[in-house]
N, C-alpha and C positions, 0 to 999 in steps of 0.2 A: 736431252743431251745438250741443246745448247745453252740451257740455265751452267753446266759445269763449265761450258767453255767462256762462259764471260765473266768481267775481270770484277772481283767484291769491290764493294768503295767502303771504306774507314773515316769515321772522323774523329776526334778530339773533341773530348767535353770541356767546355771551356766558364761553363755556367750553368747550374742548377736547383736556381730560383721555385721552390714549389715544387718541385720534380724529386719523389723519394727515391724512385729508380735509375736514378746518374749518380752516377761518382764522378768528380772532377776529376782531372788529368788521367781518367780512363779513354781507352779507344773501344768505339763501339759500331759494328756494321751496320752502314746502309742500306736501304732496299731501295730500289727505285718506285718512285711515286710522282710520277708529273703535274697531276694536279695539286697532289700535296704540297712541293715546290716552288706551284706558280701563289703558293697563298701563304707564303713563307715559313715552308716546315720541311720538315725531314722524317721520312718512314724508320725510324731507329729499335735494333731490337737489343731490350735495354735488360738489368738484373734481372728483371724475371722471366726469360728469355722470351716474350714474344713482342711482336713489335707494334709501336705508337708513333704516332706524332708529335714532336717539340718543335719547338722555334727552332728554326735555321739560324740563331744568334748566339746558341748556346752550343753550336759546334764551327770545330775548323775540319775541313775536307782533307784528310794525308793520305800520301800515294805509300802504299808499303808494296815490298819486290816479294 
């Protein structure tokens, strides 16, 4: 129950260097990953819908209502 109540994070692919699975100026959900993070990446669940690790460089963090 409280996975539904917390709020999704979105970001902007802004680069996809090597990466078959991004599309540029797509928005794609984040998962939280705190180690992942701290090593500069992002839990992204990307075209084929489960999710991976990319650089935190190749996305911007947007807030949608």
């Amino acid at each position: 129950m409280e996975e539904e109540r917390r709020e999704k994070i979105f970001a902007l692919c802004i680069e996809n260097k090597d990466c078959e699975d991004l599309e540029k100026r797509k928005i794609y959900q984040i998962l939280p990953d705190d180690a992942a993070a701290k090593e500069g990446y992002l839990r992204v669940v990307d075209e084929s819908g489960e999710d991976y690790l990319y650089p935190r460089s190749y996305f911007i963090l947007v807030r949608l209502p």
